[in-house]
NUMILUM-875117 format. One record per residue (C-alpha): residue number from 1; residue in one letter; x, y, z. Coordinates in nm, 3 decimals. Layout:
REM NUMILUM-875117
NUM a X Y Z
...
END
This chain:
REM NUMILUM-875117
1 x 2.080 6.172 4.796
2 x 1.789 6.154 5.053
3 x 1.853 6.502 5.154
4 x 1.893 6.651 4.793
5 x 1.542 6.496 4.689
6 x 1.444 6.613 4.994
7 x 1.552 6.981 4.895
8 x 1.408 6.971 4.599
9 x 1.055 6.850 4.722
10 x 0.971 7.114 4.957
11 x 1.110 7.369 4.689
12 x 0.819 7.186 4.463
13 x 0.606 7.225 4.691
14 x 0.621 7.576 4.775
15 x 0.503 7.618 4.392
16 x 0.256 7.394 4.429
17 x 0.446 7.124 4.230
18 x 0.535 6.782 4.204
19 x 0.843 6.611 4.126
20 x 0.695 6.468 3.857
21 x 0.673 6.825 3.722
22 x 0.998 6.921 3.755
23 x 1.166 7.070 3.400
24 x 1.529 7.213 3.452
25 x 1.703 7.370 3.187
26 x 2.116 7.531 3.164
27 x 2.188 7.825 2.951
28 x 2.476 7.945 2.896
29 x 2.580 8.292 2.772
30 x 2.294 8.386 2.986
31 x 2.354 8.747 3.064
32 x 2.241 8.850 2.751
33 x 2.181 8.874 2.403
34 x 2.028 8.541 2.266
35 x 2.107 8.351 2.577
36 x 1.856 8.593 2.803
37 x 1.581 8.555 2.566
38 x 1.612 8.212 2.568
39 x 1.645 8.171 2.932
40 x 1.317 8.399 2.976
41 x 1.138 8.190 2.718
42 x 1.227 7.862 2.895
43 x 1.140 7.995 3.277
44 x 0.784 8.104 3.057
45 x 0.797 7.715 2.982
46 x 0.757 7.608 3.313
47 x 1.152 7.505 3.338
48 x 1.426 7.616 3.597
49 x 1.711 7.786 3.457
50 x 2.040 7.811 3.565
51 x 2.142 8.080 3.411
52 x 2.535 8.054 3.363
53 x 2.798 8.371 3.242
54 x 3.057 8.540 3.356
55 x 2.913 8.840 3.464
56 x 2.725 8.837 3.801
57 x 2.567 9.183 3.761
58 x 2.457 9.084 3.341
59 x 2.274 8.747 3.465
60 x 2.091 8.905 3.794
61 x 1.982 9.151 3.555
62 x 1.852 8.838 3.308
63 x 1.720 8.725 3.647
64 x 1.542 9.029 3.757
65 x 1.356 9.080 3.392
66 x 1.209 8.787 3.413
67 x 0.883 8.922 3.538
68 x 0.653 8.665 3.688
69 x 0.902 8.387 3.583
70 x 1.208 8.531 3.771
71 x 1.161 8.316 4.073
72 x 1.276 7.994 3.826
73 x 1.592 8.190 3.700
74 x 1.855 8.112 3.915
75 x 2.206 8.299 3.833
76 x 2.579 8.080 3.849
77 x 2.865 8.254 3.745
78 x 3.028 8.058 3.519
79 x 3.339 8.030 3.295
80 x 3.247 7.806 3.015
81 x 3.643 7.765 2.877
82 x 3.782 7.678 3.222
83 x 3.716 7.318 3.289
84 x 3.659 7.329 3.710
85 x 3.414 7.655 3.627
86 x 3.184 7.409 3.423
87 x 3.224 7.104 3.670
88 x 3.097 7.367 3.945
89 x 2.813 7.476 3.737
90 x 2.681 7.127 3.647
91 x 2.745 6.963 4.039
92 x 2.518 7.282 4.119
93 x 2.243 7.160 3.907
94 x 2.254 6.812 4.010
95 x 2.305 7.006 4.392
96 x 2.013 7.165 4.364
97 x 1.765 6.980 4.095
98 x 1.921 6.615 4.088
99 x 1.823 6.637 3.718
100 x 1.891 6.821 3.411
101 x 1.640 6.826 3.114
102 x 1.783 7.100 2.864
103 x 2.128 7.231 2.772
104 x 2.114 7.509 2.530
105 x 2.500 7.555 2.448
106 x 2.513 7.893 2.375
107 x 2.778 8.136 2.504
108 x 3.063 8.208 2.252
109 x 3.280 8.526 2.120
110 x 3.390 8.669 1.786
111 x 3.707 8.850 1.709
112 x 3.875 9.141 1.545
113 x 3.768 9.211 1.207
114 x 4.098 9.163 1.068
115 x 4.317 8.966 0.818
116 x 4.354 8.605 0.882
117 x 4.774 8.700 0.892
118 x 4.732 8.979 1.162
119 x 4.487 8.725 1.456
120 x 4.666 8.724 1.734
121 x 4.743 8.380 1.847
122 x 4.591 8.430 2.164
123 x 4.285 8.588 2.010
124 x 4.231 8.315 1.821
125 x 4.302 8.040 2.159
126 x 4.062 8.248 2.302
127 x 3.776 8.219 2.086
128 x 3.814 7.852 2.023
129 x 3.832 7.768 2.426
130 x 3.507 7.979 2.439
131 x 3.334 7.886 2.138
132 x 3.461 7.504 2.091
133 x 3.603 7.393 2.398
134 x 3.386 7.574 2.627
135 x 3.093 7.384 2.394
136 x 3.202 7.060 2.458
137 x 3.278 7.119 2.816
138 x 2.948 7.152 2.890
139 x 2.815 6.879 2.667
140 x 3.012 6.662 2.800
141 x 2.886 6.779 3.178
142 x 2.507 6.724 3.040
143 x 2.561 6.390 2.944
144 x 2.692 6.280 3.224
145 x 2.373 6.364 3.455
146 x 2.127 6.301 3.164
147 x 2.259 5.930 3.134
148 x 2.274 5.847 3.463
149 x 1.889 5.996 3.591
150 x 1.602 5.820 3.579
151 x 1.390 5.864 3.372
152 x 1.726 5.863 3.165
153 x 1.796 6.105 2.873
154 x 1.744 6.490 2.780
155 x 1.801 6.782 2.488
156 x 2.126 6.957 2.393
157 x 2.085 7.260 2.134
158 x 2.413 7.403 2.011
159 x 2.417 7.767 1.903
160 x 2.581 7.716 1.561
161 x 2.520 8.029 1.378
162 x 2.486 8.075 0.984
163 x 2.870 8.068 1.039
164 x 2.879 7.749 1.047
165 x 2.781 7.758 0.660
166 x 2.906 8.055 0.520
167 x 3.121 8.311 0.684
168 x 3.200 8.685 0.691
169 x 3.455 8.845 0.584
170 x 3.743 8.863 0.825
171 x 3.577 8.614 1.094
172 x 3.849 8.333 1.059
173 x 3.848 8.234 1.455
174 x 3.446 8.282 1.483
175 x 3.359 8.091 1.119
176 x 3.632 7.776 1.246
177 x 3.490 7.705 1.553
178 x 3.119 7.741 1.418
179 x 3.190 7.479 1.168
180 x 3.352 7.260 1.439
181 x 3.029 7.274 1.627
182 x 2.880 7.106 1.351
183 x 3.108 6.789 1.356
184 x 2.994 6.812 1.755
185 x 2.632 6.803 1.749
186 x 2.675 6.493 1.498
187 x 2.910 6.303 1.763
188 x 2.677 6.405 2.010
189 x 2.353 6.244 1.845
190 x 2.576 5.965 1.728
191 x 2.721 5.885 2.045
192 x 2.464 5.989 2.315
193 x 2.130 5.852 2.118
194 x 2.136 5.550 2.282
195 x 2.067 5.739 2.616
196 x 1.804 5.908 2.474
197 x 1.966 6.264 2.456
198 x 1.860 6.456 2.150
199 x 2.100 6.698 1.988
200 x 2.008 7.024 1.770
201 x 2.191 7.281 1.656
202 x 2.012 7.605 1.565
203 x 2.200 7.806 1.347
204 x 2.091 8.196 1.405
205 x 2.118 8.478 1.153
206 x 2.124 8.817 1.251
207 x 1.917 8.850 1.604
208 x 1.895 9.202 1.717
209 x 2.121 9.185 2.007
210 x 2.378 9.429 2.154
211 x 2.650 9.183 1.942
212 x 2.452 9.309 1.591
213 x 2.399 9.644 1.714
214 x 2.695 9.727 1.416
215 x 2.495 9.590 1.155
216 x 2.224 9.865 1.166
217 x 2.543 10.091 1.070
218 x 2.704 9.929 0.808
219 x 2.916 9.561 0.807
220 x 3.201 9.442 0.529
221 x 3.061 9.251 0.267
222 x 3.257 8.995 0.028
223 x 3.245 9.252 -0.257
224 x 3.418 9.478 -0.057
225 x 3.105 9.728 0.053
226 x 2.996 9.819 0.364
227 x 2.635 9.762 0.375
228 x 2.370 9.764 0.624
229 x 2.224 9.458 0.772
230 x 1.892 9.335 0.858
231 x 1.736 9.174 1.152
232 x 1.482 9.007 1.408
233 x 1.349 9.022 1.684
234 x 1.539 8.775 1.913
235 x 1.254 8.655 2.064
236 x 1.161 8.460 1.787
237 x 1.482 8.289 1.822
238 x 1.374 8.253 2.170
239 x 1.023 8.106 2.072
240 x 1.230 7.824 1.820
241 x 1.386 7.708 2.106
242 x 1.088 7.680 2.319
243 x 0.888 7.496 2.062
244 x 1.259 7.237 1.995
245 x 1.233 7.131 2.390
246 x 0.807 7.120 2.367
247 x 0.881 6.799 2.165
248 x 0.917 6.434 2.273
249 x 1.266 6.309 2.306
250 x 1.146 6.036 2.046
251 x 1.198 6.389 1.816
252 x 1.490 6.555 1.748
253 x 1.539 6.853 1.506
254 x 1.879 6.816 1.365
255 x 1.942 7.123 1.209
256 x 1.716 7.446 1.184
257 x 1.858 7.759 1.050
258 x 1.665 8.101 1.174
259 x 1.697 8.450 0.990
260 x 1.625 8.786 0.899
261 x 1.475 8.725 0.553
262 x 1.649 8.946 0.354
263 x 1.995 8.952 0.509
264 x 2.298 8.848 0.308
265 x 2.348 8.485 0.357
266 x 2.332 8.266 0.043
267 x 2.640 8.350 -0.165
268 x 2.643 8.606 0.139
269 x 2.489 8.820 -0.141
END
């Protein structure tokens, strides 16, 4: 313990810091996408990242655009759905931080646009170890070092998606497990309140990201179409998230959905 606070000090220190300063953040799905944005927006915050994927060349490349910030990104490969990979990641942050302010839950995987009677089993294992498992996983990891520091508690955001509310055509395995993050960021502010861990879950429509690249070409729509799609600039998904963790822990935002304005949600029409 005495050599780990230790650690940490002198790190402080070489930034001119304090312990007292110290703001350390996990995101996963970090090596791109929503998850980089997010991760730059935070280390902009003032917060260490650990910046967990499973691509070591994707997150040093997160790493290395962080411009003046990329000193507080700090890349872990990291396999969210295996259960060791995600005990590693989290003893790394207690390792090298002792504390853990922010988990923004975000890596996941869709699926094959296809009928729900030709998903492959394993597809579908796949997606809900990533998206659902993988989820809790690292909740559950969080918890465990946010109840037991002192000053005791923290902030879990779980990347729900509009998903979670209405889906897409052909997105059985992706629209399940969205909707089962739901029922977990409830048990989470249920059950962790009371050591002052606030849970959100941000539910994102139509970033522009390399995953909604298709969209600007044409994506099924209930009525049968194919239709173009509209969409934002990820960094104001990035920017929501930043201004969730600016708040108190005495504040939680339960539920905020983010969009493109016009894009077919509602009715998904």
């Amino acid at each position: 313990m005495f050599d780990r606070i230790k650690n940490v000090t002198i790190y402080l220190e070489k930034k001119g810091k304090s312990m007292s300063d110290l703001k350390v953040a996990v995101v996963t799905g970090a090596g791109s996408g929503i998850g980089r944005a997010v991760s730059h927006a935070l280390a902009a915050a003032g917060y260490e990242v650990l910046l967990a994927g499973r691509r070591a060349d994707a997150l040093e490349e997160t790493r290395s655009l962080g411009g003046a910030h990329s000193a507080r990104l700090h890349p872990v490969v990291t396999d969210v759905s295996d259960e060791a990979s995600v005990k590693a990641l989290f003893a790394e942050v207690t390792k090298r931080f002792g504390r853990l302010d922010v988990l923004f839950n975000n890596a996941g995987r869709g699926g094959p646009p296809v009928p729900i009677e030709d998903l492959p089993v394993d597809i579908w294992k796949d997606i809900v170890n990533i998206n659902l498992t993988g989820m809790f996983l690292c909740a559950q990891a969080a918890i465990r070092i946010m109840r037991d520091q002192k000053p005791q508690g923290g902030r879990i955001i779980n990347n729900g998606s509009i998903s979670a509310h209405a889906p897409r055509p052909f997105s059985i395995g992706y629209t399940s497990t969205k909707h089962a993050v739901t029922g977990l960021t409830k048990s989470i502010s249920l059950d962790t309140r009371h050591y002052n861990i606030a849970c959100t879950q941000i539910d994102i429509g139509n970033a522009a990201t390399p995953m909604t690249e298709r969209m600007t070409k044409g994506v099924p729509q209930p009525d049968g179409t194919t239709r173009v799609e509209p969409r934002m600039d990820v960094n104001h998904v990035a920017q929501m998230v930043a201004q969730i963790v600016s708040y108190p822990l005495e504040t939680n935002v339960q539920f905020v959905t983010i969009m493109a304005t016009t894009m077919p949600f509602v009715g998904r029409g």
